[in-house]
C-alpha positions in Angstrom: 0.0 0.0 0.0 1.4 3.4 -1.0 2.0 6.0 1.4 0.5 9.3 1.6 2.5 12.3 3.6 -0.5 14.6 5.1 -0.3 17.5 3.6 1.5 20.6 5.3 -0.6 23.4 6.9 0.4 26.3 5.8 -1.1 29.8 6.6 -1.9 32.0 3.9 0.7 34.5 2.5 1.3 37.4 5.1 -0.8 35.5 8.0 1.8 34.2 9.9 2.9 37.8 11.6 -0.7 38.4 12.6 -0.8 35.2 13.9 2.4 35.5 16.3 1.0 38.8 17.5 -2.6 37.4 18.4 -0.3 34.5 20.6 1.7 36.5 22.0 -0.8 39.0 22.8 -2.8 36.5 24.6 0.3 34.9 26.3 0.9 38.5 27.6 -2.5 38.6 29.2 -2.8 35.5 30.8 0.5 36.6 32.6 -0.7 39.5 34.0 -3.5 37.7 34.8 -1.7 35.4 36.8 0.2 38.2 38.2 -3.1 40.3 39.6 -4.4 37.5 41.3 -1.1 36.9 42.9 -1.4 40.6 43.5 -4.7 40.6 45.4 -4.7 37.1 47.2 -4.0 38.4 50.7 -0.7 37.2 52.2 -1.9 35.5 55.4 -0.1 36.8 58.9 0.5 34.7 62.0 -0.4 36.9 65.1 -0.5 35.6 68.8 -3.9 37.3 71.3 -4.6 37.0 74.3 -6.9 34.2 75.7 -10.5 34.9 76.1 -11.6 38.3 77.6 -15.0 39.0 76.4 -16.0 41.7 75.0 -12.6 41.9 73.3 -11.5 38.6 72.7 -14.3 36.2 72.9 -14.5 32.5 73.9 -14.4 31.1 70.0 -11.1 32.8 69.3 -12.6 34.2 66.3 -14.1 37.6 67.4 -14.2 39.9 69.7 -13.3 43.9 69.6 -9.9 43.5 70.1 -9.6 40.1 67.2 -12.3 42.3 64.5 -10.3 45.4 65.1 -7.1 43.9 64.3 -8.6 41.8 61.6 -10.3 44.4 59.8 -7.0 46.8 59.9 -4.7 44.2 58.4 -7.6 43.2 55.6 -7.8 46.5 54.7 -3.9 47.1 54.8 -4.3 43.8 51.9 -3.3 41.0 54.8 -5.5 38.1 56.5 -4.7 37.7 60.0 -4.8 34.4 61.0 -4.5 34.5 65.3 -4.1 32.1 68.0 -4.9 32.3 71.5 -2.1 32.6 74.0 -0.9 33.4 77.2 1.2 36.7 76.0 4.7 35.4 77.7 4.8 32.2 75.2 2.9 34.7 72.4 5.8 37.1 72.9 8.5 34.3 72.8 6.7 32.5 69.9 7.4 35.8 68.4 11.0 36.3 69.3 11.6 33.1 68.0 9.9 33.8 64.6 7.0 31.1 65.4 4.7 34.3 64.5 4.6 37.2 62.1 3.2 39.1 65.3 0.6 39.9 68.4 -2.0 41.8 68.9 -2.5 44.0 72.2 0.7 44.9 73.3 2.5 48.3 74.2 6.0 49.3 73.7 7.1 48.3 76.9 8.1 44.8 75.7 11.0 46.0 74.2 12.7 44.4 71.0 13.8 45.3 67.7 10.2 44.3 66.4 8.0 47.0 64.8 4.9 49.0 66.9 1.6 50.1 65.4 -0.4 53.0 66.1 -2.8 52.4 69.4 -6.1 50.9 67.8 -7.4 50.1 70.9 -7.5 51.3 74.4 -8.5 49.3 77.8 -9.7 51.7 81.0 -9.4 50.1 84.1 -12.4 52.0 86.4 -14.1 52.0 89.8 -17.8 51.1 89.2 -20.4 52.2 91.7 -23.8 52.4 91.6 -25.3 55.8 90.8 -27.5 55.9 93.8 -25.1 55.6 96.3 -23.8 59.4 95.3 -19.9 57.8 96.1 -17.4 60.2 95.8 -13.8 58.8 94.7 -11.6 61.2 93.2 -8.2 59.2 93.6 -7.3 55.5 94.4 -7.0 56.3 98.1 -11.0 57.0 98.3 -11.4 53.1 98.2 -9.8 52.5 101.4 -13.4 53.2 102.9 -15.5 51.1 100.8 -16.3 47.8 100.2 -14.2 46.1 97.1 -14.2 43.9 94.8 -11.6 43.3 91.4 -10.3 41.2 89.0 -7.7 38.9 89.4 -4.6 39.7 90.0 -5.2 43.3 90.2 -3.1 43.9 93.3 -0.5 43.3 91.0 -1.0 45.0 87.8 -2.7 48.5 89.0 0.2 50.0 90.4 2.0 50.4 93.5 -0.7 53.0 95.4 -3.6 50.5 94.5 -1.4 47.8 95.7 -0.3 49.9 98.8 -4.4 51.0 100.2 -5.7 47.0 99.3 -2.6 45.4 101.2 -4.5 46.9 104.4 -7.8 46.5 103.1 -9.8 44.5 105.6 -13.0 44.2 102.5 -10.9 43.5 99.5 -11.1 40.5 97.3 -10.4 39.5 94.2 -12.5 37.1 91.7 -11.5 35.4 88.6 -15.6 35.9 87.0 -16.0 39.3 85.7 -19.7 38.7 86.3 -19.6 37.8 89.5 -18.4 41.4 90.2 -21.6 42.5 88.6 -23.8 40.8 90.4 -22.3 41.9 93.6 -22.3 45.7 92.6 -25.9 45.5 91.4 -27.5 43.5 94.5 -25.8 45.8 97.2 -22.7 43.2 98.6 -20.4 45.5 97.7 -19.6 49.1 97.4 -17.7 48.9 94.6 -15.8 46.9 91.8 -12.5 47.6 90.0 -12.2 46.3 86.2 -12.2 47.4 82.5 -15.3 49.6 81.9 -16.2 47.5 78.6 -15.8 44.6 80.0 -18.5 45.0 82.9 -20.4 46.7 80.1 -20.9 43.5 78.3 -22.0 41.2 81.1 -24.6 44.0 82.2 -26.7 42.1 79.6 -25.9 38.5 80.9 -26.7 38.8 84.2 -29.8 36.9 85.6 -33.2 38.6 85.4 -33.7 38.6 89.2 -30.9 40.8 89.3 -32.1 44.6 88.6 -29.3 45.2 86.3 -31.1 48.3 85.2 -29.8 50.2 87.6 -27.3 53.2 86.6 -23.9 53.0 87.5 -20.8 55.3 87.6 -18.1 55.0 86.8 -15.0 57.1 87.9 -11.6 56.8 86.3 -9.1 57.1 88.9 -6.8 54.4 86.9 -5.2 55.8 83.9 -6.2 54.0 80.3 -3.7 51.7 78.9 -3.5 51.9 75.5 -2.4 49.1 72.8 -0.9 48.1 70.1 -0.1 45.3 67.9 3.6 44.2 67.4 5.4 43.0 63.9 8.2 41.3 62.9 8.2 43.4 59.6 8.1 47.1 58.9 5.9 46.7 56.2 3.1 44.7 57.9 3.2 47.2 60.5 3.1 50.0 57.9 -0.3 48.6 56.2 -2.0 47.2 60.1 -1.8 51.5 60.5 -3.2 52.4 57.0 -5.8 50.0 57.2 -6.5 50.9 60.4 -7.2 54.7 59.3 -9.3 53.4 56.7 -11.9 51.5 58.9 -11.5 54.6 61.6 -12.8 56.8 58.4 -15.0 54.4 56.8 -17.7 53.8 59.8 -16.3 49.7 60.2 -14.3 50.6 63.3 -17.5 52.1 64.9 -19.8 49.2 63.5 -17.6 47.1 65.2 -17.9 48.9 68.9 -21.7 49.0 68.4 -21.8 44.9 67.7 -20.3 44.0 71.0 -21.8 47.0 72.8 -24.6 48.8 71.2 -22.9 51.9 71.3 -20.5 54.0 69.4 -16.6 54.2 69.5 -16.0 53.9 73.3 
C-alpha cells in the first residue's frame, strides 16, 4: 500500500505575523493575569492574642473587639490575619523566636527590635459604683473606705498605690468571674468593683433577670487607660495594620464594630 505524507498546513501569504502577534498578545494577558491575582490574594499573617476576655476577645477565638479590630485593619492594609490564643509570655516568645509574624494588644514596653503600630485600641481600668449611692472617689485612696471587689490579679497590675491601700484593706477580694463582680455591685454586697469599663459593660446584659441590672452606675476613672498596640516582625506589615487601620477609623467599620459588642459608638 502506497504512502501518503499529510499535507503541510500552511497559513496563507502574510498571515503568519498576525498570527504570532494574536499569541503572544494573549500569552501576555494571561501573565498578568496570573500576576493580579497573585497581586490581590491576601498574604496571610501569623499573630499571637490573648486568651479569652469577652467583650474583646471572645471564647471562640474568632471575634471579639480587640480580634475584628485587628482583623479588619490588616484586611484593609491587603493581609488576613490568621491569630491564635495565647498566654502573651509564650505569644511574645513564639514571636521572638519567629513562630509568629506578630501579636496583637501589646504596648512598647516589651522592648525588642520588632516593629509597633499606632494604638487601635484602648483598655480603661475604672471603679464602678452604683449611681444611687452618690460615692465620691476622686483618687485610688478613696477606696480604702469602701467595700471592694476586682479582677484577678489586680493587686498586682494596677500599680503600687492600688497595691499599697488593698494590702491593708480588711473588704478587699479579688474574683477570677467578671460577672460575678456584677452581680455583687448590682444586688448591694459590695460598694464597689474595679475592672475594664467595657468589659463590665458587656456582662450588664448576661446577668440573671432577678438581678435589677437596670440600675445606673458610675463609673469614675481614677486608673489611667492603657493603650495598645499590635507588634510585627516586619516594617511593612506594620506599615499597612496603621493604613488599614485609618481606613476602617474613616470608613464607619471601626465604629460598627464597637456597636456589635456593645450597642454603642466608639468607646
Amino acid at each position: 500500500m502506497p504512502f501518503h505524507r499529510a499535507p503541510r498546513l500552511r497559513a496563507p501569504a502574510g498571515k503568519w505575523p498576525l498570527f504570532a502577534i494574536m499569541c503572544a498578545i494573549a500569552c501576555a494577558g494571561a501573565l498578568n493575569g496570573a500576576v493580579r491575582a497573585q497581586e490581590v490574594t491576601p498574604r496571610e499573617v501569623q499573630v499571637g492574642m490573648g486568651l479569652p476576655k469577652p467583650p474583646y476577645i471572645m471564647e471562640s477565638g474568632t471575634a471579639g473587639l480587640d480580634y475584628d479590630i485587628a482583623k479588619q485593619a490588616l484586611a484593609a492594609g491587603g493581609y488576613k490575619m490568621v491569630a491564635q490564643m495565647l498566654p502573651q509570655t509564650r505569644a511574645l516568645a513564639m514571636l521572638r523566636a519567629g513562630q509568629l509574624d506578630g501579636m496583637l494588644s501589646t504596648t512598647e514596653g516589651i522592648g525588642g527590635q520588632d516593629y509597633f503600630t499606632d494604638t487601635y485600641i484602648v483598655y480603661q481600668n475604672v471603679a464602678t459604683t452604683l449611681t444611687s449611692r452618690h460615692l465620691k472617689l476622686r483618687q485610688v485612696e478613696d477606696l480604702a473606705g469602701y467595700s471592694v471587689a476586682a479582677f484577678q490579679n489586680a493587686s498586682m497590675l494596677l500599680g503600687e498605690r492600688f497595691t499599697l491601700v488593698m494590702s491593708g484593706h480588711s473588704d478587699y477580694r479579688e474574683l477570677p468571674s467578671q460577672i460575678t463582680q456584677n452581680k455583687l455591685l448590682f444586688t448591694g454586697r459590695v460598694d464597689v468593683v474595679v475592672g475594664d469599663r467595657l468589659i463590665f459593660h458587656y456582662f450588664i446584659d448576661k446577668l440573671e433577670r432577678q438581678i435589677n441590672a437596670t440600675q445606673a452606675v458610675t463609673y469614675h476613672r481614677i486608673f489611667p487607660e492603657i493603650p495598645r498596640k499590635a507588634v510585627f516582625r516586619e516594617a511593612r506589615v506594620r506599615d499597612a495594620f496603621n493604613a488599614g487601620l485609618k481606613t476602617i477609623r474613616s470608613n464607619g467599620t471601626y465604629d460598627a464594630i464597637v456597636k456589635q459588642y456593645l450597642g454603642v459608638a466608639r468607646p
